[in-house]
ChimeraX commands (.cxc) that place a marker at each C-alpha (Angstrom):
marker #1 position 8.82,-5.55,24.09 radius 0.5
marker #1 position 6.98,-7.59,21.28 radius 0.5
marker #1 position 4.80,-6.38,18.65 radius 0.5
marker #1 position 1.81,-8.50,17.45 radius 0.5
marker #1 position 2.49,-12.19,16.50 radius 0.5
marker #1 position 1.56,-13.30,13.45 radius 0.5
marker #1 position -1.57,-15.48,14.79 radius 0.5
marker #1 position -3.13,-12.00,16.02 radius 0.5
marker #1 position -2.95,-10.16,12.99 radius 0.5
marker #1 position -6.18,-9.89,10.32 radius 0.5
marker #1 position -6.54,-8.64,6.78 radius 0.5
marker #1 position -8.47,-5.19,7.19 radius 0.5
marker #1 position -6.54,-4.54,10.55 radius 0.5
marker #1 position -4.65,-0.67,10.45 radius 0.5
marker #1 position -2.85,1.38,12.04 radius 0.5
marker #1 position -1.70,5.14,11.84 radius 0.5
marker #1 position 0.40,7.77,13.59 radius 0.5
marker #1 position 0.89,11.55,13.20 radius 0.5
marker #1 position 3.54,13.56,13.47 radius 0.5
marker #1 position 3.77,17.21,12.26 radius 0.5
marker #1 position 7.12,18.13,10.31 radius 0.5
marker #1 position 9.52,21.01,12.15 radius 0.5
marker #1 position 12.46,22.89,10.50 radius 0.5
marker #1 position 14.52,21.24,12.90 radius 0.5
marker #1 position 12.93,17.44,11.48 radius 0.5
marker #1 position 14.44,18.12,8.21 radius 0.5
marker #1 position 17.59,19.53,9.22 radius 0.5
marker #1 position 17.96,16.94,11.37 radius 0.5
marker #1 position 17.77,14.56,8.83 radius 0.5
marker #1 position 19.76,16.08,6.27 radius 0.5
marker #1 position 22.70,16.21,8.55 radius 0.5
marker #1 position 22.21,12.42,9.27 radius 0.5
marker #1 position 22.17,11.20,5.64 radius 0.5
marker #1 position 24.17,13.87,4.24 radius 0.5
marker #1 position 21.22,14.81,1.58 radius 0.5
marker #1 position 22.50,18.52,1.15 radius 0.5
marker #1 position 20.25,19.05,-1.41 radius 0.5
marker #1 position 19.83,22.64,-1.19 radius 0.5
marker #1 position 16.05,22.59,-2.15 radius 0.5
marker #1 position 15.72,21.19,1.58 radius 0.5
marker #1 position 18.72,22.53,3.25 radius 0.5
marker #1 position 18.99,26.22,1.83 radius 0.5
marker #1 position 15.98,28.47,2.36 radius 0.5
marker #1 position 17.68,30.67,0.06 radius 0.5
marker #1 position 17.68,28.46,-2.88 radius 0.5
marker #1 position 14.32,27.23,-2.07 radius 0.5
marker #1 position 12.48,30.25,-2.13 radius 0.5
marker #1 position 13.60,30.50,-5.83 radius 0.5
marker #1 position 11.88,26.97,-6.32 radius 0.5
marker #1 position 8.50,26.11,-7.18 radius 0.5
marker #1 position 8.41,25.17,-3.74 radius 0.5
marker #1 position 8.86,28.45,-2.12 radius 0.5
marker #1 position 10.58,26.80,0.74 radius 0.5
marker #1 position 12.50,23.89,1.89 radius 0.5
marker #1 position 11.24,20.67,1.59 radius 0.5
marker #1 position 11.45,17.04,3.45 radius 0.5
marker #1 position 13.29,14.38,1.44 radius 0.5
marker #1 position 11.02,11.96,0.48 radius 0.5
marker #1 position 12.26,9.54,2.61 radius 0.5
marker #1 position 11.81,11.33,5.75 radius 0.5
marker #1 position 8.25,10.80,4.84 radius 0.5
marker #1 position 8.63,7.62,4.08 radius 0.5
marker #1 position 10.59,6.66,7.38 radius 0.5
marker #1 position 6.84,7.58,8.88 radius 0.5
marker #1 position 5.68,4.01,7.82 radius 0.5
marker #1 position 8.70,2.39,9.07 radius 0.5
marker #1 position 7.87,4.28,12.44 radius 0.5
marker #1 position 3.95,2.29,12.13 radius 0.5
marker #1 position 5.59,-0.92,11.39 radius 0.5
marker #1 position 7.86,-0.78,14.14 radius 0.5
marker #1 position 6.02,0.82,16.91 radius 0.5
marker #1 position 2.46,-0.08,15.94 radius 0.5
marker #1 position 1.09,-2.61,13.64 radius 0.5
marker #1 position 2.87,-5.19,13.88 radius 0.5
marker #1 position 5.06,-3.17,15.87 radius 0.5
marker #1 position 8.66,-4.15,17.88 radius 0.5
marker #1 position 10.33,-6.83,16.31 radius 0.5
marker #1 position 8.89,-6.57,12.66 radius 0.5
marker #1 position 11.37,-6.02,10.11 radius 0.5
marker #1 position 10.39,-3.83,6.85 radius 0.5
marker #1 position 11.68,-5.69,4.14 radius 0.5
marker #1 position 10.73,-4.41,0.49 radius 0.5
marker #1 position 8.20,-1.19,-1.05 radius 0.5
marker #1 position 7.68,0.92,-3.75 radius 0.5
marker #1 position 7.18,4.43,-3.49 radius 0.5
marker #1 position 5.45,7.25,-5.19 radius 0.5
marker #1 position 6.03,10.95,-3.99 radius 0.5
marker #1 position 2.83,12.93,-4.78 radius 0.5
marker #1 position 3.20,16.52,-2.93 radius 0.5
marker #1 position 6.24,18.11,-1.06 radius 0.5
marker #1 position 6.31,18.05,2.48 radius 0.5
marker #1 position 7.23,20.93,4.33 radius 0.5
marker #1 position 7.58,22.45,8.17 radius 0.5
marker #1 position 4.39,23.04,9.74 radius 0.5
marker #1 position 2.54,20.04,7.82 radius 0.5
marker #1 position 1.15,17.14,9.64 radius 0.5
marker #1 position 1.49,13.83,8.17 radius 0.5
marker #1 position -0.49,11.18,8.99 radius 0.5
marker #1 position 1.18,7.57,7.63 radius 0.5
marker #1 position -1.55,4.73,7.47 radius 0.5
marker #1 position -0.63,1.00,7.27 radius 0.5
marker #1 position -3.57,-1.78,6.74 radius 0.5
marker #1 position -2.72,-5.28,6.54 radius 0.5
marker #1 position -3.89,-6.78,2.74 radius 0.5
marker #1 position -2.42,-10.18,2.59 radius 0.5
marker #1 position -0.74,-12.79,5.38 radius 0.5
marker #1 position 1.19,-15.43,4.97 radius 0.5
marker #1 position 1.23,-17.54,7.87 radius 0.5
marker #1 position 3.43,-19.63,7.12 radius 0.5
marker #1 position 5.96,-17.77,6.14 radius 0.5
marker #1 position 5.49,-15.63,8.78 radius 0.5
marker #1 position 4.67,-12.07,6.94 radius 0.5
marker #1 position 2.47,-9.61,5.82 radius 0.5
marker #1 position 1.72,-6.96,3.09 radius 0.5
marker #1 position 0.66,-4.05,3.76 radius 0.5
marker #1 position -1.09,-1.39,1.87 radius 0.5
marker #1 position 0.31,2.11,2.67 radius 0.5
marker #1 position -0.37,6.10,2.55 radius 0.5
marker #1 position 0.70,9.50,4.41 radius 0.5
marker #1 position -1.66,12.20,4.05 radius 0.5
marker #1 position -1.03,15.65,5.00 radius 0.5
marker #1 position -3.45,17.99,7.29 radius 0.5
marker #1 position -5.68,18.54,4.25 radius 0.5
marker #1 position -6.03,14.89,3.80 radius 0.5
marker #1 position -4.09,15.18,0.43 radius 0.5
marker #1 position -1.29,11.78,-0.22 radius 0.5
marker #1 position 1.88,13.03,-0.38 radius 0.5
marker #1 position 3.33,9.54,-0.40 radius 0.5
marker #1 position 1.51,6.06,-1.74 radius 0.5
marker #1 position 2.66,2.61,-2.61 radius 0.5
marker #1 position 3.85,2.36,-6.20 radius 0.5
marker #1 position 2.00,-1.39,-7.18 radius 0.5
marker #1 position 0.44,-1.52,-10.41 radius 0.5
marker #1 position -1.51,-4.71,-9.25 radius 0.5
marker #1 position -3.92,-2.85,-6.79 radius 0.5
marker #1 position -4.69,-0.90,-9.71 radius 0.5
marker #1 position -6.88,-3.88,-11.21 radius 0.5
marker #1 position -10.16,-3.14,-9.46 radius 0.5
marker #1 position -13.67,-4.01,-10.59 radius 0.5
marker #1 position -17.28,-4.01,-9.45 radius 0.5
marker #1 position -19.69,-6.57,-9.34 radius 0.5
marker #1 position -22.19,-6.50,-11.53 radius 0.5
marker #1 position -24.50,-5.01,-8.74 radius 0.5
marker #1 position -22.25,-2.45,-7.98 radius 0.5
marker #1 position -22.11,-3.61,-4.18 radius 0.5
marker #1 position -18.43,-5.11,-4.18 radius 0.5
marker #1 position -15.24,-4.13,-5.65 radius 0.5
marker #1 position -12.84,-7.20,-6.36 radius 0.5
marker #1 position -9.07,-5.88,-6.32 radius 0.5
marker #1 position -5.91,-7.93,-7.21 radius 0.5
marker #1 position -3.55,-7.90,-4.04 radius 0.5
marker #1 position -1.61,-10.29,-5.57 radius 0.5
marker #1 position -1.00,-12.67,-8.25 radius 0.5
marker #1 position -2.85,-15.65,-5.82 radius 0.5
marker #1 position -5.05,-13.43,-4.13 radius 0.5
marker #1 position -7.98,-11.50,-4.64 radius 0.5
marker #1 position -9.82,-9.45,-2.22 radius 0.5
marker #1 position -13.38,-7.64,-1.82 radius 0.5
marker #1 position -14.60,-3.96,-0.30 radius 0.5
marker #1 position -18.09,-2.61,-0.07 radius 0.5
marker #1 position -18.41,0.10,-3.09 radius 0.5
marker #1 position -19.76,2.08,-0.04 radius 0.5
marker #1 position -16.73,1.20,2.26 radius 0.5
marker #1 position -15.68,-1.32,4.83 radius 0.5
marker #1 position -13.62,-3.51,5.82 radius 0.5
marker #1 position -11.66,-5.37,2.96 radius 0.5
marker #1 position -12.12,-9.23,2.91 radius 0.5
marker #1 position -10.39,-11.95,1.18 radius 0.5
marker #1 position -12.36,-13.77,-1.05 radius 0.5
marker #1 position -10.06,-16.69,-2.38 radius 0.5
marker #1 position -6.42,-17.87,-2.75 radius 0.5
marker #1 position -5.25,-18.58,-6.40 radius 0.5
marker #1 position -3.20,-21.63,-7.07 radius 0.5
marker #1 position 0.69,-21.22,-6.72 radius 0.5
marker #1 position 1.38,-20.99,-10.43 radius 0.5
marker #1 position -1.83,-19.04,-11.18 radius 0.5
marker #1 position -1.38,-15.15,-13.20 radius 0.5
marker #1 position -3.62,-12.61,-14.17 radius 0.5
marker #1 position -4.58,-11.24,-17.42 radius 0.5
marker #1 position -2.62,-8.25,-18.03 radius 0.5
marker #1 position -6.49,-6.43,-17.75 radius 0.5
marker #1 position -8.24,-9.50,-15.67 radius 0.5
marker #1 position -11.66,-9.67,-16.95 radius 0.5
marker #1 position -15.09,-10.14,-14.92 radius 0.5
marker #1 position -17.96,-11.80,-16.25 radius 0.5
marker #1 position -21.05,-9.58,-17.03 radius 0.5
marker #1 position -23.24,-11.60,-14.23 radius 0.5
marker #1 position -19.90,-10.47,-11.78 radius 0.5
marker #1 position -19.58,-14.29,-10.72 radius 0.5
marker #1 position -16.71,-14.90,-12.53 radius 0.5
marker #1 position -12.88,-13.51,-12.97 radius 0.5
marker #1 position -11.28,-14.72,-16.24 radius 0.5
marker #1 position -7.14,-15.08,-15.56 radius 0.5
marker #1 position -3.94,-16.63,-17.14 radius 0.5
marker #1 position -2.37,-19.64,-15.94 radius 0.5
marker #1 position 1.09,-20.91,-16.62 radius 0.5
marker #1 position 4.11,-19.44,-17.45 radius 0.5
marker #1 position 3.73,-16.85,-20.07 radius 0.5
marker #1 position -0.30,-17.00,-19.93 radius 0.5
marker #1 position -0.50,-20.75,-21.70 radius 0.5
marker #1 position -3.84,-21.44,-20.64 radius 0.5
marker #1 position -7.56,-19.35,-19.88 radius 0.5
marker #1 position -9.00,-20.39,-16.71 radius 0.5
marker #1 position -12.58,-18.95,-15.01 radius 0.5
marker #1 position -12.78,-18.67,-11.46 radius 0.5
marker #1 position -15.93,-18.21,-9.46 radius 0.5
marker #1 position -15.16,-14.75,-7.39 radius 0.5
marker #1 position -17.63,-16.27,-4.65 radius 0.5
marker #1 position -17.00,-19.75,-4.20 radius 0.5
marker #1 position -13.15,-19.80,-5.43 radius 0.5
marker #1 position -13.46,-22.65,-8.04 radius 0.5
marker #1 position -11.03,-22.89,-11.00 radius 0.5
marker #1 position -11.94,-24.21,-14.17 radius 0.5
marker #1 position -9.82,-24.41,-17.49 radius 0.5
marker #1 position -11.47,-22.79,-20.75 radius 0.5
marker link #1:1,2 radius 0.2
marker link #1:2,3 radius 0.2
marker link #1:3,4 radius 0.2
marker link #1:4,5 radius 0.2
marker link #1:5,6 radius 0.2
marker link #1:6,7 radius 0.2
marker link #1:7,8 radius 0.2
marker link #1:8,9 radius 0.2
marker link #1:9,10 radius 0.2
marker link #1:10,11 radius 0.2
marker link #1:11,12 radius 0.2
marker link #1:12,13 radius 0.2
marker link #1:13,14 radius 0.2
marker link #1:14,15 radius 0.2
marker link #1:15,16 radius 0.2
marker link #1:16,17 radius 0.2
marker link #1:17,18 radius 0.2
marker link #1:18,19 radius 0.2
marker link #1:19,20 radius 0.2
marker link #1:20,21 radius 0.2
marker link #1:21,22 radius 0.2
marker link #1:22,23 radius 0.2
marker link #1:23,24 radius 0.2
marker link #1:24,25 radius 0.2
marker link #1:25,26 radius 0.2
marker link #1:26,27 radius 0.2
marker link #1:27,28 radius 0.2
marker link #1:28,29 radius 0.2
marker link #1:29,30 radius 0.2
marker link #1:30,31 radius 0.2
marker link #1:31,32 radius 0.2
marker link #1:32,33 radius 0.2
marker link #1:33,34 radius 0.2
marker link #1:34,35 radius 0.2
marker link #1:35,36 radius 0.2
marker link #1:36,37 radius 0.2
marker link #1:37,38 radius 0.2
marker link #1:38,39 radius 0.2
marker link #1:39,40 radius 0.2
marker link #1:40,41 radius 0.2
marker link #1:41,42 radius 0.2
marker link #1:42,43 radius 0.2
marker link #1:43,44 radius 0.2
marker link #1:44,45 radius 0.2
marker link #1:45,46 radius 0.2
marker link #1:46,47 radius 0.2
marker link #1:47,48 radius 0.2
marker link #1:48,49 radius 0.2
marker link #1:49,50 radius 0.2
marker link #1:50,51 radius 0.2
marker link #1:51,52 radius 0.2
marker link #1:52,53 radius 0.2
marker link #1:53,54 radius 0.2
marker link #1:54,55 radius 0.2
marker link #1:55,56 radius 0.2
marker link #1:56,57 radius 0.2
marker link #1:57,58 radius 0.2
marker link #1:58,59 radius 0.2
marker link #1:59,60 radius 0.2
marker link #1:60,61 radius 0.2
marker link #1:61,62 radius 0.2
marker link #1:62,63 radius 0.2
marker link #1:63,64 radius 0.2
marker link #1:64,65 radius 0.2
marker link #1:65,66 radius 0.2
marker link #1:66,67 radius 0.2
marker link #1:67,68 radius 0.2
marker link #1:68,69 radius 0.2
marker link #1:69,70 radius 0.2
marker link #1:70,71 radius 0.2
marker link #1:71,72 radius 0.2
marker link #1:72,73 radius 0.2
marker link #1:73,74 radius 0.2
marker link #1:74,75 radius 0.2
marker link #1:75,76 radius 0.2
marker link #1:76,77 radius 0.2
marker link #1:77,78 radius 0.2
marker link #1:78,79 radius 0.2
marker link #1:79,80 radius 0.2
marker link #1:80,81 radius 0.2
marker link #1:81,82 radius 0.2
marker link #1:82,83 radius 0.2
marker link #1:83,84 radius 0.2
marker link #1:84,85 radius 0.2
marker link #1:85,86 radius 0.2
marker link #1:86,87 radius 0.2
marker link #1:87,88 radius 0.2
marker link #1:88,89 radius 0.2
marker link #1:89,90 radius 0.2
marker link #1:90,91 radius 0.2
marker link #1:91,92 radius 0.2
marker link #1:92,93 radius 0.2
marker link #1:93,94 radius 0.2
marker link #1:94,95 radius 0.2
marker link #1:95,96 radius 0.2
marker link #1:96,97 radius 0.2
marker link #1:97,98 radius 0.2
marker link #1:98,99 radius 0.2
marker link #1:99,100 radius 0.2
marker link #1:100,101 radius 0.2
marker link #1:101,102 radius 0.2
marker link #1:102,103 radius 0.2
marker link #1:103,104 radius 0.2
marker link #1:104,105 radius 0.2
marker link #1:105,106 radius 0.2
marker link #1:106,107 radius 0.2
marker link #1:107,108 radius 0.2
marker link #1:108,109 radius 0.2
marker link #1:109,110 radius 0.2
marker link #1:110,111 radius 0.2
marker link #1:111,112 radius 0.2
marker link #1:112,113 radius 0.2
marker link #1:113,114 radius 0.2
marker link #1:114,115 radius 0.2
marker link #1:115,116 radius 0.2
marker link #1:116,117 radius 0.2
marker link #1:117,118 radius 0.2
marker link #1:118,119 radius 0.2
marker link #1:119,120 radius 0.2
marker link #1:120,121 radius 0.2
marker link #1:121,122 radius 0.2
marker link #1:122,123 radius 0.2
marker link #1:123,124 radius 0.2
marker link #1:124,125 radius 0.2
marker link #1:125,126 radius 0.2
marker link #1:126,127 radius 0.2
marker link #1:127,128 radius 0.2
marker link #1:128,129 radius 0.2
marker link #1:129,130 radius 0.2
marker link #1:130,131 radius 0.2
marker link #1:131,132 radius 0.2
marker link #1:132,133 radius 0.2
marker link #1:133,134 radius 0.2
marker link #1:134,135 radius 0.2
marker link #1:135,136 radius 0.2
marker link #1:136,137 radius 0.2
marker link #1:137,138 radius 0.2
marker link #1:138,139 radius 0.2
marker link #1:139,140 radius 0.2
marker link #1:140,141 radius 0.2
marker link #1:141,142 radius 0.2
marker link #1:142,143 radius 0.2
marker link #1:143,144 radius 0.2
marker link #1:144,145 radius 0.2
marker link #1:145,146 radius 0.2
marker link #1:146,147 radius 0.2
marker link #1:147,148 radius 0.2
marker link #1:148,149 radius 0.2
marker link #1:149,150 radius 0.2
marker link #1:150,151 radius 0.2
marker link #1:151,152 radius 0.2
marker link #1:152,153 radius 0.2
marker link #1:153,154 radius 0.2
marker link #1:154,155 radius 0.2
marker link #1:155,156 radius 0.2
marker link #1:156,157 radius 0.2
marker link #1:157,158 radius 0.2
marker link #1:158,159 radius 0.2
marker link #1:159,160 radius 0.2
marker link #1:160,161 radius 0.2
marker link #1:161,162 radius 0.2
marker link #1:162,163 radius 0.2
marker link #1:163,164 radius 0.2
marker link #1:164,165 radius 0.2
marker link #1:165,166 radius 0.2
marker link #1:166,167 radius 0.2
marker link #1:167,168 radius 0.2
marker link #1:168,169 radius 0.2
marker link #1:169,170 radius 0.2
marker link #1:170,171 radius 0.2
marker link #1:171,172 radius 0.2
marker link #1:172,173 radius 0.2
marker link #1:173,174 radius 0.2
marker link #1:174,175 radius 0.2
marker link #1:175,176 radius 0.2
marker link #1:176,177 radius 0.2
marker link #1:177,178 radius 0.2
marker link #1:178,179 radius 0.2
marker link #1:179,180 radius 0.2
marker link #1:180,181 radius 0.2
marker link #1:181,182 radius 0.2
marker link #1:182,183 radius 0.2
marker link #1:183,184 radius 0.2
marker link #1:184,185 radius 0.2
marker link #1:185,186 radius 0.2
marker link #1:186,187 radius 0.2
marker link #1:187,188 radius 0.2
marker link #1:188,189 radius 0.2
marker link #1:189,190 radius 0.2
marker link #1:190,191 radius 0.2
marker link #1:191,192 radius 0.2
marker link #1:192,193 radius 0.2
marker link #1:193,194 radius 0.2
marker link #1:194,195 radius 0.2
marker link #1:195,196 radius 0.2
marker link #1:196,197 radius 0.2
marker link #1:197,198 radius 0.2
marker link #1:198,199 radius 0.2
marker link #1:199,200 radius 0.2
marker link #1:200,201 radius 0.2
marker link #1:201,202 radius 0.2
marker link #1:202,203 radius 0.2
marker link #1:203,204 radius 0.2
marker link #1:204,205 radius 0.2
marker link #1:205,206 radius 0.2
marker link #1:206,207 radius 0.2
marker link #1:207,208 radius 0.2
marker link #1:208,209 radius 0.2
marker link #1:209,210 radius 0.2
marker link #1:210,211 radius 0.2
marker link #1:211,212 radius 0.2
marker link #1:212,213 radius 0.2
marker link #1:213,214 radius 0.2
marker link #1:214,215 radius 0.2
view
């Protein structure tokens, strides 16, 4: 069995499964890694927590996305190479997770994808996110009907401020950065950015048409 090919796969696409946590999920785990952690192993020593009772390990969460990847989008065959991780709320028996997977950048040639990634629980609180400071620099056009995000440092994408499906609106050049705080013009048609090793130069780019200009 195959999962999709890289030819078949779009920014925007997603993907999601649900699974809800047991007593026996976590135990289960804990004997396979070894994690005896008594916060998720001992219901004794939990109960004196914060938590009030045991707890997954964060990365039995986390394995969730692997299970999307693998089984789903792109699904057998794809290999999860690199992410960062924030844990948000504890995860315990009786919760349902739900771990979400959309596709934010492709490289074709290269044959691989980034993904942007969550697990929610029943009441549709993240207990797990991405940790990437660069989808963090997010602004709206001056109309208020788009915001631009930085996926990555040579590619910048678009969303309806009322949501929808997230579109890429240009490629940056190889060696082009970002301002540490990228900066939109006041008309929204242009995104200021470094270029260069160690910022050496101010370019503009037009968020529309994907021109670059020096300053």
């Amino acid at each position: 069995m195959i999962g999709l090919t890289i030819d078949r796969i779009e920014v925007g696409d997603s993907a999601q499964i649900t699974r809800r946590v047991t007593h026996g999920d976590i135990a289960g785990f804990v004997d396979a890694v070894g994690d005896y952690n008594p916060v998720h192993s001992d219901r004794e020593y939990a109960a004196a927590t914060a938590f009030k009772e045991p707890i997954a390990p964060g990365i039995w969460t986390a394995g969730l996305i692997s299970a999307v990847i693998g089984t789903r989008l792109p699904g057998p065959g794809a290999i999860y190479v690199s992410q960062e991780l924030k844990f948000l709320k504890p995860v315990k028996s009786g919760d349902s997770i739900s771990a979400r997977v959309e596709v934010v950048e492709i490289n074709r040639e290269k044959n691989r994808i980034r993904l942007r990634t969550v697990c929610m629980n029943q009441r549709a609180e993240e207990v797990l996110t991405e940790s990437d400071e660069r989808m963090r620099h997010a602004h709206f056009s001056s109309d208020g009907r788009w915001i631009y995000v930085q996926a990555s440092h040579r590619n910048i994408y678009r969303v309806p401020a009322e949501g929808g499906r997230l579109e890429q609106v240009t490629r940056f050049p190889e060696a082009g950065l970002f301002l540490e705080e990228p900066t939109i013009s006041p008309d929204g048609r242009y995104l200021y950015y470094c270029r260069g090793n160690g910022g050496s130069s101010l370019w503009l780019m037009t968020l529309e048409g994907g021109d670059h200009d020096p300053l």
